[in-house]
Backbone bond lengths (Angstrom), bond angles and torsions (degrees), N, CA, C in turn:
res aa  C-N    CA-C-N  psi(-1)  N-CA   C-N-CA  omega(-1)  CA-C   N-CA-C  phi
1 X - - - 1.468 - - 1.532 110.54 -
2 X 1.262 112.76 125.06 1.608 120.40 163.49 1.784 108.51 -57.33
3 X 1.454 116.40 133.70 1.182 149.35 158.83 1.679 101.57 -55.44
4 X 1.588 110.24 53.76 1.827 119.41 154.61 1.143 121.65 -0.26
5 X 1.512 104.81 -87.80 1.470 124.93 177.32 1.357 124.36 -70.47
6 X 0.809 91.92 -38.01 1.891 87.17 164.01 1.187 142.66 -53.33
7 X 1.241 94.93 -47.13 1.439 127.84 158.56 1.559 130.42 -60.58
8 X 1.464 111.99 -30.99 1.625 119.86 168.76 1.358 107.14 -86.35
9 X 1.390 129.02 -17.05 1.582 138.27 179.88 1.950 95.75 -37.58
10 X 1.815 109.21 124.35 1.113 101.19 176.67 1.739 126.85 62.69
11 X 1.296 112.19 0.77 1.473 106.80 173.64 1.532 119.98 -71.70
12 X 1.217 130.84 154.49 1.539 130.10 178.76 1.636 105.38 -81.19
13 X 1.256 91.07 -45.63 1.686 96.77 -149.08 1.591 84.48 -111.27
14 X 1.729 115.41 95.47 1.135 119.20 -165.76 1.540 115.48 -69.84
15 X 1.425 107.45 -62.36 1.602 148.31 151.66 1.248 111.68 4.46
16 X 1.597 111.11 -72.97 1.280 134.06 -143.88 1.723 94.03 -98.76
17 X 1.450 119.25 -36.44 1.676 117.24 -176.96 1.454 90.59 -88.24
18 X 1.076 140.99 -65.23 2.091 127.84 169.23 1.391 104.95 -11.36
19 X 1.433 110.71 -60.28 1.435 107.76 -148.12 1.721 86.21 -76.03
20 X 1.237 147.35 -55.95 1.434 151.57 -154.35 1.247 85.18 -62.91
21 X 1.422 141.43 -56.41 1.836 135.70 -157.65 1.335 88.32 -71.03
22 X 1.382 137.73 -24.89 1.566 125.98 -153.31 2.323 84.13 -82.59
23 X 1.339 90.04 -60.75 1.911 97.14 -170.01 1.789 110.90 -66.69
24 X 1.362 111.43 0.91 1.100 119.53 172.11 2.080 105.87 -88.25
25 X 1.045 97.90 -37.86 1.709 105.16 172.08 1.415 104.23 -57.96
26 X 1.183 120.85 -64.51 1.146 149.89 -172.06 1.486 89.04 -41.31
27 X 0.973 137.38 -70.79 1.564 147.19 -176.07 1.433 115.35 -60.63
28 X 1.322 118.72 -29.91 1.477 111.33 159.56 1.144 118.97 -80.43
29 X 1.717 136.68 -24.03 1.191 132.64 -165.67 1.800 96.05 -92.09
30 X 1.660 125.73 -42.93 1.085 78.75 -144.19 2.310 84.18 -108.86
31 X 1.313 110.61 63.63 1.913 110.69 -160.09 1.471 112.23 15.34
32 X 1.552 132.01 45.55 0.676 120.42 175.64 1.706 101.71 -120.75
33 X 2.086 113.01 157.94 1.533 115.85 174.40 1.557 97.74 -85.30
34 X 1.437 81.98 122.77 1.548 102.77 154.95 1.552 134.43 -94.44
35 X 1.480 127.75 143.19 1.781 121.68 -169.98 1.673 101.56 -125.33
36 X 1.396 110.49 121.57 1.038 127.40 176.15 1.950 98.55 -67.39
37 X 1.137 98.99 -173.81 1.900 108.00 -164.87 2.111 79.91 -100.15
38 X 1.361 122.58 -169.99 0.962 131.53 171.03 1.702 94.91 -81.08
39 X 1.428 101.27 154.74 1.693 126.94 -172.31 1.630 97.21 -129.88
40 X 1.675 101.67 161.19 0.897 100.65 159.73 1.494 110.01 -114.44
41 X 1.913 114.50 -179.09 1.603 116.58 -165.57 1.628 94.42 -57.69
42 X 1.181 143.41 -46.58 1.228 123.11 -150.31 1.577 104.63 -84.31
43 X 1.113 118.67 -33.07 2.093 116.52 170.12 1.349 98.16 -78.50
44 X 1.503 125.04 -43.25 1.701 94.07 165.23 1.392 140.13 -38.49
45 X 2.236 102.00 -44.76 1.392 96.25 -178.30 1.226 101.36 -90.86
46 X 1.085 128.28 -8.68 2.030 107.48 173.17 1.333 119.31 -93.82
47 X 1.295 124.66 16.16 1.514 144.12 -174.48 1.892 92.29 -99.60
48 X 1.522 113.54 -50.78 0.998 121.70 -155.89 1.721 103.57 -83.29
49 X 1.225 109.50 -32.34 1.432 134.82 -159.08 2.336 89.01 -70.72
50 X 1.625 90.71 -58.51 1.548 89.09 -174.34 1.786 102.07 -76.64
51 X 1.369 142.31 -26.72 1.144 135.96 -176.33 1.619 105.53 -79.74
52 X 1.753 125.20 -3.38 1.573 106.64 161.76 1.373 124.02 -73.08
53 X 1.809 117.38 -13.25 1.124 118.20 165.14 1.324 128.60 -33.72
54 X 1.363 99.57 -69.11 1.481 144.80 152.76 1.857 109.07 2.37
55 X 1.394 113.03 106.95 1.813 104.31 161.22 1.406 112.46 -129.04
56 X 1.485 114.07 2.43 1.803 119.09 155.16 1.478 117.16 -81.11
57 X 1.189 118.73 25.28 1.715 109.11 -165.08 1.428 119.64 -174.38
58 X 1.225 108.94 113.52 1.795 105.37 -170.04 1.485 104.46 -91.05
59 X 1.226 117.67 178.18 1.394 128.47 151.64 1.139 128.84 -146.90
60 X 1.312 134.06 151.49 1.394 133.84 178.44 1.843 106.23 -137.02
61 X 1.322 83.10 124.35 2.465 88.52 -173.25 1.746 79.02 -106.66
62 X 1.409 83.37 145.90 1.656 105.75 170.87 1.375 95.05 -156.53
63 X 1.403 119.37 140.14 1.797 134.55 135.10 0.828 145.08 -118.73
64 X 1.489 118.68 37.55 1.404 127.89 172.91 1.681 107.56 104.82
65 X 1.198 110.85 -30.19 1.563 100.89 -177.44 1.777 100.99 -164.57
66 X 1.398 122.63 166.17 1.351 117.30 -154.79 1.595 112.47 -69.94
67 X 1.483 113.11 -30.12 1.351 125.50 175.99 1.407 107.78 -76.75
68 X 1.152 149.43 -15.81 1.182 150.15 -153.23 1.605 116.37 -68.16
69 X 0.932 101.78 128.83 1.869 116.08 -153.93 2.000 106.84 -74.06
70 X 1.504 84.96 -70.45 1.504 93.86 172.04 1.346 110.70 -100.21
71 X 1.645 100.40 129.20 1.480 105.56 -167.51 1.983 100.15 -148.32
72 X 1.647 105.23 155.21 1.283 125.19 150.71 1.013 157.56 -64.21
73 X 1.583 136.37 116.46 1.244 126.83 -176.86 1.301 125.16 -94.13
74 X 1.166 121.26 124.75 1.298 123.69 169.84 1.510 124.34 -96.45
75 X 1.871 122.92 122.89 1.157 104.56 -136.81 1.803 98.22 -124.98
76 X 0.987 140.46 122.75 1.297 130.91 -177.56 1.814 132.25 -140.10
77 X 1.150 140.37 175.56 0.943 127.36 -157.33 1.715 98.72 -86.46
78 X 1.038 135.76 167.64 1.693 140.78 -144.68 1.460 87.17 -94.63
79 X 1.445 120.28 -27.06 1.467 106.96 -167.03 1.544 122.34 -107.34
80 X 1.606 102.71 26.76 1.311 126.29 -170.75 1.436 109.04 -110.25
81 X 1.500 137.87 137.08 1.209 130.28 173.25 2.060 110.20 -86.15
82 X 1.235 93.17 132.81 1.386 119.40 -161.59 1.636 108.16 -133.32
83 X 1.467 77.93 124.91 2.178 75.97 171.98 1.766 96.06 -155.75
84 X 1.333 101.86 -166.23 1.380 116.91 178.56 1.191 135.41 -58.80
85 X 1.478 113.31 -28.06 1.614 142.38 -163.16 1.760 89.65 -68.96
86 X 1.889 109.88 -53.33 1.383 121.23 163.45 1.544 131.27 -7.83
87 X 1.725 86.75 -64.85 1.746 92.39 168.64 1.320 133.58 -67.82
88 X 1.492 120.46 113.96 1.718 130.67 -146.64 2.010 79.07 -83.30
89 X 1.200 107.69 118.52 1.438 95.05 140.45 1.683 98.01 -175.04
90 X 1.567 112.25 -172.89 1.659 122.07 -164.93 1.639 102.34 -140.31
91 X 1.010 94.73 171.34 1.702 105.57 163.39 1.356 116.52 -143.46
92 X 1.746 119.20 129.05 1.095 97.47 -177.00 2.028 90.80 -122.17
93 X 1.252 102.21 -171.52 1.432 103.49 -168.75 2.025 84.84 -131.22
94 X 1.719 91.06 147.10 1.580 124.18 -174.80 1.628 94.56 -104.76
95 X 1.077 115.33 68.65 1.828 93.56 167.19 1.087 112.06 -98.83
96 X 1.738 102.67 165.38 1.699 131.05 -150.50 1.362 113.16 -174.86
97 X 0.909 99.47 161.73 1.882 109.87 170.85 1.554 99.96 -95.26
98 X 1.056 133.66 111.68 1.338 126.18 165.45 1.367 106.59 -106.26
99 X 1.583 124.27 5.75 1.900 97.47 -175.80 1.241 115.22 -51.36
100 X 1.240 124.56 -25.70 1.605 96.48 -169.11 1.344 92.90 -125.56
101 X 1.072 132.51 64.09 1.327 134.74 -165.52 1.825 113.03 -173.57
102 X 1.521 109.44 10.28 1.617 108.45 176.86 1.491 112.98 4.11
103 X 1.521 127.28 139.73 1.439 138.40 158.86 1.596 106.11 -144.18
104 X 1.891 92.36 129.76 1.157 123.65 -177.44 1.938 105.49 -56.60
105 X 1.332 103.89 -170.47 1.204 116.76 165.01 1.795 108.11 -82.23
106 X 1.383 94.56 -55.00 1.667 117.15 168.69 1.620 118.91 -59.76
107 X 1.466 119.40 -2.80 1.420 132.64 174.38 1.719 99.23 -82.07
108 X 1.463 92.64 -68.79 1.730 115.79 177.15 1.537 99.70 -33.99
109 X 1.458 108.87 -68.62 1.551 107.71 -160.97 1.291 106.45 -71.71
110 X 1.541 151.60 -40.85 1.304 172.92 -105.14 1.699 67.70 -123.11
111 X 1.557 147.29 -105.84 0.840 143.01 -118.10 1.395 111.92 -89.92
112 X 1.900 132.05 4.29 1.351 158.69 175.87 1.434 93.51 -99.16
113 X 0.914 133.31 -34.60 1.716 138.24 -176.84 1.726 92.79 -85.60
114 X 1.212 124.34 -55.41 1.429 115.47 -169.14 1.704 110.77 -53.42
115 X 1.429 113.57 -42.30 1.379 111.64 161.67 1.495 124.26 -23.30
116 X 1.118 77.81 -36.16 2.120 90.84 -171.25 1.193 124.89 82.73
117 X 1.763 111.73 36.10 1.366 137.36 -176.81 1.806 90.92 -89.66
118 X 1.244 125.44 166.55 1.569 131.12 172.13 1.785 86.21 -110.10
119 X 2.013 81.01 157.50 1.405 89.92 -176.92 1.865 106.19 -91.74
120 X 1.015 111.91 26.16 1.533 111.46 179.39 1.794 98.75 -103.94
121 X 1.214 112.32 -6.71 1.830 112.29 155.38 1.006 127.55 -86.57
122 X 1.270 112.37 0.15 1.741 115.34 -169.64 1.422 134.44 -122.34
123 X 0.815 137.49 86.69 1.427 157.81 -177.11 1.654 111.88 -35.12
124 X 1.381 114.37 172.38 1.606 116.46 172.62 1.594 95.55 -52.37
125 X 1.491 100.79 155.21 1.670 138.49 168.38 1.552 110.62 -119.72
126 X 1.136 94.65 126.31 1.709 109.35 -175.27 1.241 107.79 -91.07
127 X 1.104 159.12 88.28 1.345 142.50 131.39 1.309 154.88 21.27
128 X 1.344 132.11 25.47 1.596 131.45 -140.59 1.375 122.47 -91.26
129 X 1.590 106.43 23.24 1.267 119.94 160.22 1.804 112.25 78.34
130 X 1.204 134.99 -116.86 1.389 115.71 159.25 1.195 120.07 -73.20
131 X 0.805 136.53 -37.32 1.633 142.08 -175.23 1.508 116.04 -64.05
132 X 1.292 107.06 -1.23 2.050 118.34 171.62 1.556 109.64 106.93
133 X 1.403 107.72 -135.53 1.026 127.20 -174.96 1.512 144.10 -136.30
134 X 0.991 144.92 121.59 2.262 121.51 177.18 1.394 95.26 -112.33
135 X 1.377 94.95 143.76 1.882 112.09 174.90 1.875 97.83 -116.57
136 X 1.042 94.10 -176.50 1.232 110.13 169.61 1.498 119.38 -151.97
137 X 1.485 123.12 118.70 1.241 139.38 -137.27 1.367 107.60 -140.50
138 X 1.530 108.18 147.91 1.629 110.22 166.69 1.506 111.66 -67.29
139 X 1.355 115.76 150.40 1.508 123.83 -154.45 2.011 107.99 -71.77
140 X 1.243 80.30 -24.35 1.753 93.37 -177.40 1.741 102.97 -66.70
141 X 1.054 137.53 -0.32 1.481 142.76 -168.23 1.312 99.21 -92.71
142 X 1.972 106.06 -72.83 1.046 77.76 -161.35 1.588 168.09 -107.61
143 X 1.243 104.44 66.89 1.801 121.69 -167.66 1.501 83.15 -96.61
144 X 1.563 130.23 -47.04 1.476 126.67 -157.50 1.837 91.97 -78.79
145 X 1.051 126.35 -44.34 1.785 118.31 -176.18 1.514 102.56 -51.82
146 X 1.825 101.56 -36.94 1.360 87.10 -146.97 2.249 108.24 -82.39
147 X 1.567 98.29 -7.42 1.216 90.38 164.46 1.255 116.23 -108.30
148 X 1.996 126.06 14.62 1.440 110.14 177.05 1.105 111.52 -132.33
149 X 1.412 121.46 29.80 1.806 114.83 -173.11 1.343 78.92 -129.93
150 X 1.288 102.68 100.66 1.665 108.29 176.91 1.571 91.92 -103.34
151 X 1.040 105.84 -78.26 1.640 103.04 -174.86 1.532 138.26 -101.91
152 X 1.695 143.27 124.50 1.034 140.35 178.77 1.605 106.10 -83.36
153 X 1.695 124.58 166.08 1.246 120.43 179.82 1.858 109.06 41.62
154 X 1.448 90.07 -124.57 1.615 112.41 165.02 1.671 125.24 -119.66
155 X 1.258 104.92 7.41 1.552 118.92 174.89 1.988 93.90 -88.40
156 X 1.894 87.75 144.51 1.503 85.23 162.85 1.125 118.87 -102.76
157 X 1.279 142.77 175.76 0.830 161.73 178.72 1.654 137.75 -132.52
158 X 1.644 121.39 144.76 1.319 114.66 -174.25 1.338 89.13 -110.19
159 X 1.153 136.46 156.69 1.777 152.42 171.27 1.297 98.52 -119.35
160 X 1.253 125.19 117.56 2.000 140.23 149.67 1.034 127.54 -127.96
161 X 1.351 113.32 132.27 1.454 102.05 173.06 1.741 117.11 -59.21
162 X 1.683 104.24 161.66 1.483 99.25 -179.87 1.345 92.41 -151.43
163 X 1.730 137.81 164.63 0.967 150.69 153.54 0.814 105.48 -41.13
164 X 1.770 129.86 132.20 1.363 134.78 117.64 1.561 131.90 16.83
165 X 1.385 68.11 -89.85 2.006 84.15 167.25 1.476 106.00 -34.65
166 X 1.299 142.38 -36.54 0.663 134.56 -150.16 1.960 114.60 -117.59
167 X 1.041 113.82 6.34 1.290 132.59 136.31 2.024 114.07 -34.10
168 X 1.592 93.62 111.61 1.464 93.98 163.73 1.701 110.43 -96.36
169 X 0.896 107.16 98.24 1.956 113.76 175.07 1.959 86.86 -91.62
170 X 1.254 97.93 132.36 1.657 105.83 154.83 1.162 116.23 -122.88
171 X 1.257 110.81 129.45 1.563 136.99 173.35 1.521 116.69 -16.51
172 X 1.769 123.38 113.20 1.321 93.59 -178.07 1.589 113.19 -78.16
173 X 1.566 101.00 -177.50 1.516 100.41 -159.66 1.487 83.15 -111.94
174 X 1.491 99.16 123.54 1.527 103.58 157.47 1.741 121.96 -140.36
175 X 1.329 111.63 -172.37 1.477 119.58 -162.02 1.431 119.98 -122.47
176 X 1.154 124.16 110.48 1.383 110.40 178.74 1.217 111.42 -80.08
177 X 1.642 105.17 150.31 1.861 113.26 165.51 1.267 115.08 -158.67
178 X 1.580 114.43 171.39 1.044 100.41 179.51 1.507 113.72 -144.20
179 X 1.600 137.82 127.08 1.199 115.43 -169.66 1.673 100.20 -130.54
180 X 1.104 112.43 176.87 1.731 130.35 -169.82 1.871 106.39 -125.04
181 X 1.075 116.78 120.05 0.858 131.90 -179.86 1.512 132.29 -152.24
182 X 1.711 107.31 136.34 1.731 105.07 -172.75 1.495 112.97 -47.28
183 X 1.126 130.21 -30.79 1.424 124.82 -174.88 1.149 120.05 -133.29
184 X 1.752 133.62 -175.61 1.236 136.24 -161.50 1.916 96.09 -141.12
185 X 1.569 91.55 46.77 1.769 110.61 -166.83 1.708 72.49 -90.97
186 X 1.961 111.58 155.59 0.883 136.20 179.08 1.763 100.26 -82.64
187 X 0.969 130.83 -38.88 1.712 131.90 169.84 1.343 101.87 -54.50
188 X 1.527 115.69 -62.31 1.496 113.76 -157.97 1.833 107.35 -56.35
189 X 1.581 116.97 -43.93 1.377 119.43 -157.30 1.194 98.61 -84.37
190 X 1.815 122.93 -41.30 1.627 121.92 177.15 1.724 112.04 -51.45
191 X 1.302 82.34 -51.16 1.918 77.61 -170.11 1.805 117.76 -62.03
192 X 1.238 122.22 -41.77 1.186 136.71 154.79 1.428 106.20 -19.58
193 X 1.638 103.84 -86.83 1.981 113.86 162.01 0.996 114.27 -21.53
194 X 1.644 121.52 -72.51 1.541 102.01 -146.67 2.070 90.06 -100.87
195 X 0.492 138.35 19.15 1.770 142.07 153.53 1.169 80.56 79.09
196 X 1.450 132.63 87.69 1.439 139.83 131.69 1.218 118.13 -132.92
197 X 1.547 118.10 176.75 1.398 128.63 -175.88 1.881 98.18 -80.72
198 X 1.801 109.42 145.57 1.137 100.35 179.55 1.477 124.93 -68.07
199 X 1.491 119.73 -22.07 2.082 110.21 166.30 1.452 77.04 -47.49
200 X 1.093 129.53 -109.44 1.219 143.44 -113.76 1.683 123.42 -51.53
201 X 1.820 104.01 -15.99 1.454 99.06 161.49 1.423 94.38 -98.38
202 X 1.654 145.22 27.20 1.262 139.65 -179.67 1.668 91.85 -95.50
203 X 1.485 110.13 -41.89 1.872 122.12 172.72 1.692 92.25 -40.96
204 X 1.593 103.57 -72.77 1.465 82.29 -141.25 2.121 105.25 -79.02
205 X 1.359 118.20 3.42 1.418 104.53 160.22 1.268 131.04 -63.90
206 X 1.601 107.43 -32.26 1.295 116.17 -171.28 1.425 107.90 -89.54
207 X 1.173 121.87 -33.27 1.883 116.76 154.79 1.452 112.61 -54.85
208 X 1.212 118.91 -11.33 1.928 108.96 168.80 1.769 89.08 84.13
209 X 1.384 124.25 25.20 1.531 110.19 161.39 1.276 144.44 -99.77
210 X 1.505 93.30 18.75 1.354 116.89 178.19 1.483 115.07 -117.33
211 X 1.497 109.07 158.79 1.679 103.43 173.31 1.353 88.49 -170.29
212 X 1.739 103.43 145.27 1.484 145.41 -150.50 1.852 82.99 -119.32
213 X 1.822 102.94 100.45 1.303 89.10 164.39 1.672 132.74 68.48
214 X 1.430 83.97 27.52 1.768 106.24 -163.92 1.549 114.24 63.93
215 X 1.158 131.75 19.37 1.458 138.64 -161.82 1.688 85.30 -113.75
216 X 1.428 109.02 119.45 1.725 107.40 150.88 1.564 115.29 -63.08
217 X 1.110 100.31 126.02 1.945 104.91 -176.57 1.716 100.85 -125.48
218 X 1.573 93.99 128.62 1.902 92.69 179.35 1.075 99.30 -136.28
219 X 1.345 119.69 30.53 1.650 121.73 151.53 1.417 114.23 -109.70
220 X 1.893 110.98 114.62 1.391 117.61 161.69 0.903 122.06 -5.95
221 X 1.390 107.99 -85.03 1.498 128.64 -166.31 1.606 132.50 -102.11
222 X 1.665 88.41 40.24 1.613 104.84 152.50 1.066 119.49 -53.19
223 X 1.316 147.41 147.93 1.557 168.75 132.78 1.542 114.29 -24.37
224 X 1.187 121.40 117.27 1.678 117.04 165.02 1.412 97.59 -118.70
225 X 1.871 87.62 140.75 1.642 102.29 159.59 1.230 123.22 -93.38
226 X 1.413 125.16 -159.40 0.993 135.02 144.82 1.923 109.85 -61.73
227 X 1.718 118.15 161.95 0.721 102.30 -171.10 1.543 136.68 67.23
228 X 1.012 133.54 -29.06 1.759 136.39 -178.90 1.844 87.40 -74.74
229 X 1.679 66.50 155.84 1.997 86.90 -179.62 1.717 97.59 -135.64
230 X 1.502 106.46 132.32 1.525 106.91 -158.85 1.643 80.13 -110.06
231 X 1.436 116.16 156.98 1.602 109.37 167.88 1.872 102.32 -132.26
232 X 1.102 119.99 138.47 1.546 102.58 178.88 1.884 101.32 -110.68
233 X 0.953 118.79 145.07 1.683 104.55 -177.17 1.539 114.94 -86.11
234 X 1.391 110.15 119.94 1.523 134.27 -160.65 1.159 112.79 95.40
235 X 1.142 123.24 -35.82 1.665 127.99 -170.79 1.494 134.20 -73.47
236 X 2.006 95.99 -22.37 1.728 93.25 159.82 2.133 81.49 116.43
237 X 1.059 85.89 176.40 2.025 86.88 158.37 1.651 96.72 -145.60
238 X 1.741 80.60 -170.82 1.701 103.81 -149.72 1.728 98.90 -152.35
239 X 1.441 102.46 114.67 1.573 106.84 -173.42 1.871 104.12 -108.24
240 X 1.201 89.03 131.92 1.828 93.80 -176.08 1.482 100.94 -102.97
241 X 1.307 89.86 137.44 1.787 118.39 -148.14 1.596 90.32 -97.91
242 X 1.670 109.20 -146.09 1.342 137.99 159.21 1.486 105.56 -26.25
243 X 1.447 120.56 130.72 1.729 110.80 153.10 1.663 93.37 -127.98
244 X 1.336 83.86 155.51 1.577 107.18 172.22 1.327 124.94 -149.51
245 X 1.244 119.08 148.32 1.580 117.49 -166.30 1.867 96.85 -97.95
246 X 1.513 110.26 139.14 1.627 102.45 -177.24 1.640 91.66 -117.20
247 X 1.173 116.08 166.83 1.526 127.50 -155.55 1.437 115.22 -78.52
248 X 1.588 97.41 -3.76 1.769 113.00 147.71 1.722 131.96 -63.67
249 X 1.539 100.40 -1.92 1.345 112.57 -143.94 1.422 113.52 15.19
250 X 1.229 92.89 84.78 1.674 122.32 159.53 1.359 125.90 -134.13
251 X 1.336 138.21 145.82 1.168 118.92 -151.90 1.944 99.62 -119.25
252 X 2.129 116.88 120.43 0.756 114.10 157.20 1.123 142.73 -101.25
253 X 1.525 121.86 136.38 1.389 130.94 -133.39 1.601 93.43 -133.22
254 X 1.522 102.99 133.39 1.627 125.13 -175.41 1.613 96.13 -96.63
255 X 1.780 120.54 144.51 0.974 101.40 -167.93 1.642 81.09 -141.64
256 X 1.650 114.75 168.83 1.257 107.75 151.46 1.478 92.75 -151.08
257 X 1.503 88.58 152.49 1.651 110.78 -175.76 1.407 131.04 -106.84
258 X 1.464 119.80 76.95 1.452 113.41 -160.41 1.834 108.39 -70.15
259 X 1.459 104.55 121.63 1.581 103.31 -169.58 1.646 86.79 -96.18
């Protein structure tokens, strides 16, 4: 038996890591792979964060493609071979004429939800500008999308499944930089990143709009490593790269800025 309570000690996302320790049992008792529903990045990384404890139980997250936001776990006993193929899911594509008819991300999803599908089946939504949309979905969906998502906005629409492979993901666009600074304070390196004055990424820590690694952080002068990924909400995130100490003992820090 997994250590339950121990294990939720301090968790954010109470709900969502309960329910994974509950299908994680489930996976030791009966040698069978188990698939969590789609997650989002922050119960992914605190799902993952309490399952490194973990040496009865592997996991493998996949969503369809390497960037993929909301994604699945597939959960199994340590002495079982486990990979990606594991994670059950599809993609189907929403096409439409949207020129004169723009649709959001929140159009796409708003009108996949009206179906009366839950959003814990549903994976990233691609965007493809007039030409519609592709989601990526648990496999059980889609026969029901494909006869009830007739229309987004006021454009109609056909729903099919399509290969994977065949997902257009485009590259996000980001920026390299690099700045030098007395400390490895979460104000000093964020603000640097995202090109503001330091109050002003001190505003948005202390509103709780930031998070270190999917972690809400509302202390200034938290610590960054190498590796951490800061996200600000609206603002994009910012992963801190290389550090190095320069003969100022000051520490320069490689940054990149996914806009």
């Amino acid at each position: 038996m997994l250590p339950r309570e121990e294990l939720l000690k301090g968790v954010e996302n109470r709900d969502s890591v309960a329910r994974v320790i509950d299908q994680a049992q489930q996976a030791i008792k009966t040698w069978e792979v188990v698939l969590t529903d789609f997650l989002s990045p922050p119960e992914l990384a605190e799902i993952q964060r309490v399952f490194n404890r973990l040496t009865e139980v592997q996991l493998v997250v996949w969503g369809g493609y390497p960037q993929a936001e909301r994604q699945r776990i597939a959960i199994a006993r340590s002495e079982l071979p486990l990979d990606q193929s594991q994670v059950s899911l599809v993609a189907v594509e929403i096409a439409g004429n949207f020129l004169f008819d723009t649709a959001s991300h929140r159009d796409f999803l708003g009108a996949m939800l009206g179906t009366g599908i839950v959003r814990e089946k549903t994976g990233d939504i691609i965007v493809l500008g007039e030409r519609g949309a592709q989601a990526i979905v648990a496999p059980e969906l889609v026969e029901f999308l494909e006869m009830s998502l007739k229309q987004v906005r006021s454009v109609p629409v056909k729903t099919q499944q399509i290969e994977v492979t065949e997902l257009k993901v485009r590259e996000p666009k980001k920026k390299e930089l690099t700045t030098v600074e007395a400390s490895l304070r979460l104000d000093a390196i964020a603000s640097a990143g995202f090109g503001m004055s330091r109050s002003k990424m001190v505003d948005f820590i202390d509103a709780g709009d930031v998070r270190v690694n999917w972690k809400e952080v509302t202390q200034a002068s938290s610590q960054l490593k190498s590796g951490d990924l800061i996200a600000i909400r609206s603002k994009g995130r910012l992963e801190v790269g290389e550090i190095a100490v320069t003969k100022k003992d000051r520490y320069r820090v490689q940054l990149t800025r996914y806009i």
